[in-house]
N, C-alpha and C positions, 0 to 999 in steps of 0.2 A: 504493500500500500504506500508507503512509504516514498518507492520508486519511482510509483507512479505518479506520486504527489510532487514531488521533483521534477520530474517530466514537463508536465503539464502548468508547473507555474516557470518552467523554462522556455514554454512553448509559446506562452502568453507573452513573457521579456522578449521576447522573438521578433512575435505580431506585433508588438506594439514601438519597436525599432525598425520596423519597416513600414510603420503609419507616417505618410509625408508630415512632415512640422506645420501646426496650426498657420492661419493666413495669419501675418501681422494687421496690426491696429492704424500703423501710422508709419510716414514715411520715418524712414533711417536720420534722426537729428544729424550725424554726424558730418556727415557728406554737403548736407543741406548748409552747415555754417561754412564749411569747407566753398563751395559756390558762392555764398556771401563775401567771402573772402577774396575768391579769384574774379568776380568782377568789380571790387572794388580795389584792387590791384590795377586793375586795367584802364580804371578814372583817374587814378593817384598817379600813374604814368602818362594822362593824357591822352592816351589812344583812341577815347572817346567822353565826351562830356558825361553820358549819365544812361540808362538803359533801363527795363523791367523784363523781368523774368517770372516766366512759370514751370514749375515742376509738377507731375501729375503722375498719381498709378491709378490707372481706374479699381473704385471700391476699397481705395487703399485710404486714400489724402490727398490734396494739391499744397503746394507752398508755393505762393507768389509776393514779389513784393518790388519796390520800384527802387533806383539809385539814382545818386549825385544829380546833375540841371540837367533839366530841358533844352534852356538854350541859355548861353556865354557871353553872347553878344547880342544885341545891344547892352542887355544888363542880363545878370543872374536869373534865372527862375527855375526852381526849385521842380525837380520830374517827380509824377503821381504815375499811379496807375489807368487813370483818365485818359493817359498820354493817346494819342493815336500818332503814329508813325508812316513813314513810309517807308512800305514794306520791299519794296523794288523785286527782287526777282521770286518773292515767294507769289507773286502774281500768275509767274507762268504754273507751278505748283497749284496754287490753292486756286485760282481762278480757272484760267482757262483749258487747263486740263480735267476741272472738275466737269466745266460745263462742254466739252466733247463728250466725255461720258454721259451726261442729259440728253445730250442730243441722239448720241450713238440708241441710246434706249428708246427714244422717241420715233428712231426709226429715217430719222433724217440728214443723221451722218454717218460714211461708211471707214471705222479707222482704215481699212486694207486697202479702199480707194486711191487709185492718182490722185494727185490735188489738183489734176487740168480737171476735173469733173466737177469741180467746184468755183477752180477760178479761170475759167476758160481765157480769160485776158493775161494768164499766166505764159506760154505756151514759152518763153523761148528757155525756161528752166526747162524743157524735155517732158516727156511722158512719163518718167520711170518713178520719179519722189510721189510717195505715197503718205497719208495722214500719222500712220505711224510712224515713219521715219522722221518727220517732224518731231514727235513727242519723243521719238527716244533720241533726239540727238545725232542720226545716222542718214540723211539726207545729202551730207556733202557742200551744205550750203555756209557760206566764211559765217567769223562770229557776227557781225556788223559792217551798217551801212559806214562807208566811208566819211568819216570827218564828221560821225555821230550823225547822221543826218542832217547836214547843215545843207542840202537843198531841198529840205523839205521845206511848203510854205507855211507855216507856221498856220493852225489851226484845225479843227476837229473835220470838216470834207477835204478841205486842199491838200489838209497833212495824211488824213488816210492813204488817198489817191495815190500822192506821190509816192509814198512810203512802200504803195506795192508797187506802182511802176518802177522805182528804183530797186526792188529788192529783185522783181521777177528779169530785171535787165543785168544784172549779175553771175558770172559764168561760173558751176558750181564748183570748189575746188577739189573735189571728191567723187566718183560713181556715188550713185545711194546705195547705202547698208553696208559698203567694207568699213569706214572708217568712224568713230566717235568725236564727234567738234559740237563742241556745245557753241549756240551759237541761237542771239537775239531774232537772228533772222526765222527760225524756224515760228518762234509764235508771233512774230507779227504777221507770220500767210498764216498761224494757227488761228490769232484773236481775228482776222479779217472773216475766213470761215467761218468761226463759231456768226458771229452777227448776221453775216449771209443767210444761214440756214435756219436760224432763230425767227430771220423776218423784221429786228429790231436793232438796235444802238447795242455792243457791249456791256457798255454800263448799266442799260437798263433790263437784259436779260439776266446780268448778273446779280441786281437787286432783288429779281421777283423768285430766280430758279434756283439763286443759292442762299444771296446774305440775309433776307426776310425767314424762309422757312428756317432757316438755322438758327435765327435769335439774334445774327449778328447787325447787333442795330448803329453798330459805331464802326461800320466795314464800306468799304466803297469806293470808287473812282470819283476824282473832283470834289473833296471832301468840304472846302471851302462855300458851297451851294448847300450843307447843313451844318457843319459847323464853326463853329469862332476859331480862326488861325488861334486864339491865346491853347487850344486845348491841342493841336497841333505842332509836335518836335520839329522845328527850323533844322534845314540840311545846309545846301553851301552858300559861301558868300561869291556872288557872283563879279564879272568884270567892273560892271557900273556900277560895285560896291550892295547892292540890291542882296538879301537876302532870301533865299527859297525859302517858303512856308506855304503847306499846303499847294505849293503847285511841281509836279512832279519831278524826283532830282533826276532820274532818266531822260540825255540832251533829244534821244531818238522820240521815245513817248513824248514826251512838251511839245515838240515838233507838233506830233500827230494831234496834238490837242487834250491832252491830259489821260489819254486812256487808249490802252494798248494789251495786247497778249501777253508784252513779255515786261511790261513793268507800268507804274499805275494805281496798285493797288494799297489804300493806306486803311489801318486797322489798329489794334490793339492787344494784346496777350490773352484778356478773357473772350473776346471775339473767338481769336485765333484756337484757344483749348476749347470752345465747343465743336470747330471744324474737326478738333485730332480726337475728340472724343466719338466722333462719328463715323473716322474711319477706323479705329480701334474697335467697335462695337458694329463692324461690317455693315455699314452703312445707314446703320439707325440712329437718329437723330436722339436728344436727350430726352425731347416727350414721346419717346417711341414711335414716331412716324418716320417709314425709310425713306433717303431722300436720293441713294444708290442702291444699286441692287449687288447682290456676293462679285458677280464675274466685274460687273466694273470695278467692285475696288480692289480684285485681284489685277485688272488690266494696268491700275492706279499705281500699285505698288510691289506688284512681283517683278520680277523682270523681264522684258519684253524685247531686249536688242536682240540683235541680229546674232547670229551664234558667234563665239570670237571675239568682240565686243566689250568694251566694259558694260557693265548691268544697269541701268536703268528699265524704272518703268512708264505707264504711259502718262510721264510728265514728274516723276519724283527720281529723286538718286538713289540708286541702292546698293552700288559697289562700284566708283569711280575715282579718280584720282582728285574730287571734288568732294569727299564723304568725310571729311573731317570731323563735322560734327558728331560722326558718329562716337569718336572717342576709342576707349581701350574694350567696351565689354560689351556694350549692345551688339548683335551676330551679323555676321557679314554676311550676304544674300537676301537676311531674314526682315532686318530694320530696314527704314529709309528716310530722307529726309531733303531739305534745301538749304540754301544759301543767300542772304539776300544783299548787295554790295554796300548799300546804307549801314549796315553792322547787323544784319537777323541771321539767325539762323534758328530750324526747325528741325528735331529729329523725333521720328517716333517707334515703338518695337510692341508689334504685334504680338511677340509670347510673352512679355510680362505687363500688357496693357499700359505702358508708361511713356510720356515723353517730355522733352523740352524746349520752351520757346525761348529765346531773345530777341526782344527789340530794341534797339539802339539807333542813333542817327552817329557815328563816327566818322560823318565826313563834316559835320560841324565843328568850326563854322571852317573849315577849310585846311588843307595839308593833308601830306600822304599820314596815315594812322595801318596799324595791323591789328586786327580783332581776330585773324585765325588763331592762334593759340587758345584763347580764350574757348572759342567751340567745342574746341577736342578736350579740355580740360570738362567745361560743363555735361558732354555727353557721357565723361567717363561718371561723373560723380551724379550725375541724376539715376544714369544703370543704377551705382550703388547704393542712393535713395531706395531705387526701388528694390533692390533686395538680390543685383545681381553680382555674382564676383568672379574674378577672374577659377578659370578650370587647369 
C-alpha cells in the first residue's frame, strides 16, 4: 500500500510539473522601466525632442505613457498622450494596405492583377507588375520620385495626376518579383488604386472603411480640417524658416496635397493599439465586429514575397533588412511590423498577442537624429514585458 501510495503522489508531482504556469496578471515591471529609461536616453541625447509609447499583451495589460516636448521651437511645450503625430510611412502599413484588403473582399480588387487593369494610363511601366508586387516590395520600381517630387504641382488633383504620370514614366530598375526595393513609388500607384476602385477621395474611404468603425476618432489624413495644430507634434523647420505642423513632412505627399499611399497619415498610440488589437485578434475589432476576414490578415502579415526574397507581407515587414524593430526575441517569420521616418515605429507578434508603438517627431525641428537603436532596444524589452525570453 505503501508503494502504491508513493507512486501515485509521485504521479501527481508529475502532472502537475507538466501543467503550463498560470497566465500572468500584469505586464513584466521590469523591462517596462527599462523602456522608460531607453527613451528617455534618446531625449537626453537629443535624437528627438519627446515621443509616446504603448506597450500591450492582449488580456494581459497595456502601459502607455508620453515623454519630454512636443515641440522646441518656437517655445517649449510639454508632449501628452493627446499628441497626434505624423505617422509617415506607417500609412502605407496601417492604411493603404489595410484598405486593399476591403476592397480585395469586396470583390473589386484583384491583388494577383496587372496594375495596367487598373491604371490603364499606366502602360509604359509594362504589363508584368502586378498588385502584389506593389505590397510586397518586388515590383522593381526605384524608391522615389526624383528631387522628392518637386514637379509635382503642388495640390490635391494636379498633384495626384502628376505624381502618377511621373511615376508611370519611370523605367523600372528591376524585372518584377526577382529583387526587394522598398520603394515610395509602389503605394503611390497603391493609394491611387485603392481610390479608383472605392469610387471616392483616399481620405475619405479611409474614414468611413477603416478609422470610424475602428474607434479611431483622432486618425486621419489633413488633420488640421479637425483638429487645432496646438494638439498636433510640429516636424521640420523648413527653408523660409516656416514650421511643419499638421501639414504632411513627406516632400512627395505635400506635393500631392496632403494625402497619399505611402505617407499622410497622422494619428496617435491609443488610435494606433486599437488597429494592433484587431489584427492580433484576426480581424475582430474591440466591440466584436470583424472589420477583416482570417485570409486577409494572413495576406497582411504572413509573408507573401516572391520565393528568395526577403519576407514581407501584403504591406507589413516581416523579415527584412528593415525589421529592427523587431528586437532580440519577438520570432522571425512569425512577428511583423513598420517603420515610420518621423521617429515611429510598430511591431506586433501574433503568439504572445503583444506589441509596441512609438510615436515620435525626431526630425524636429531639424538635423540629421538616429532613432534606430532605440527600436531594437524597445522590441526587445516589450517581448520581455510580455513574458518572452531569449531560448
Amino acid at each position: 500500500m505503501k508503494t502504491r501510495l508513493t507512486a501515485l503522489v509521485a504521479a501527481l508531482l508529475l502532472a502537475a510539473c507538466a501543467l503550463p504556469p498560470p497566465p500572468r496578471a500584469t505586464l513584466d515591471p521590469v523591462p517596462l522601466a527599462e523602456a522608460d529609461q531607453a527613451v528617455q536616453a534618446m531625449i537626453d541625447s537629443k535624437q528627438m525632442p519627446g515621443g509616446a509609447l504603448w506597450i500591450e499583451q492582449i488580456g494581459v495589460g497595456s502601459y502607455h505613457r508620453a515623454y519630454g516636448q512636443r515641440a522646441v521651437e518656437p517655445l517649449p511645450e510639454p508632449l501628452d498622450e493627446q499628441t497626434i503625430f505624423d505617422a509617415a510611412s506607417l500609412t502605407k502599413a496601417v492604411v493603404t494596405s489595410t484598405l486593399v484588403q476591403v476592397l480585395r473582399e469586396q470583390g473589386k480588387l484583384d491583388v494577383e492583377a496587372p496594375i495596367a487593369r487598373y491604371l490603364p494610363d499606366c502602360t509604359a511601366l509594362g504589363p508584368n507588375i502586378t498588385v502584389r508586387q506593389l505590397l510586397t516590395h518586388s515590383s522593381g520600381l526605384q524608391p522615389d520620385l526624383p528631387g522628392n517630387g518637386d514637379q509635382i504641382k503642388n495640390g490635391p488633383w494636379h498633384g495626384i495626376a502628376d505624381a502618377l504620370r511621373l511615376t508611370c514614366a519611370l523605367p523600372p530598375q528591376a524585372p518584377p518579383a526577382t529583387q526587394f526595393k522598398y520603394s515610395d513609388l509602389n503605394f503611390v500607384l497603391l493609394g491611387i488604386i485603392v481610390a479608383r476602385q472605392a469610387g471616392e477621395p483616399l481620405q475619405d474611404f479611409a474614414q468611413h472603411a477603416l478609422f470610424e468603425p475602428l474607434g479611431m476618432k483622432h486618425s486621419g489624413y489633413l488633420p488640421l480640417e479637425r483638429f487645432p495644430a496646438a494638439r498636433i507634434a510640429p516636424t521640420e523647420r523648413q527653408p523660409d524658416g516656416s514650421m511643419l505642423r499638421g501639414v504632411v513632412h513627406d516632400p512627395t505627399a505635400r506635393t500631392m496635397g496632403g494625402v497619399a499611399g505611402h505617407a499622410g497619415l497622422f494619428t496617435t498610440t491609443a488610435d494606433l493599439a486599437r488597429f494592433a488589437r484587431m489584427l492580433l485578434n484576426d480581424g475582430v475589432m474591440d466591440d466584436g465586429r470583424r472589420l477583416l476576414s482570417h485570409e486577409s490578415v494572413e495576406l497582411l502579415t504572413l509573408p507573401q514575397s516572391p520565393a528568395g526574397l526577403p519576407q514581407r507581407g501584403m504591406g507589413w515587414d516581416v523579415d527584412t533588412a528593415f525589421s529592427r524593430p523587431r528586437g532580440e526575441l519577438y520570432p522571425k517569420g512569425a512577428s511583423f511590423g513598420h517603420t515610420g521616418f518621423t521617429g515611429c515605429a510598430f511591431w506586433l507578434d501574433p503568439g504572445s498577442k503583444s506589441f509596441y508603438i512609438l510615436l515620435a517627431n525626431r526630425v524636429h525641428p531639424g538635423g540629421p537624429t538616429n532613432t534606430l537603436p532605440l527600436y531594437a532596444q524597445l522590441g526587445t524589452l516589450a517581448a520581455r514585458a510580455a513574458g518572452l525570453a531569449a531560448r
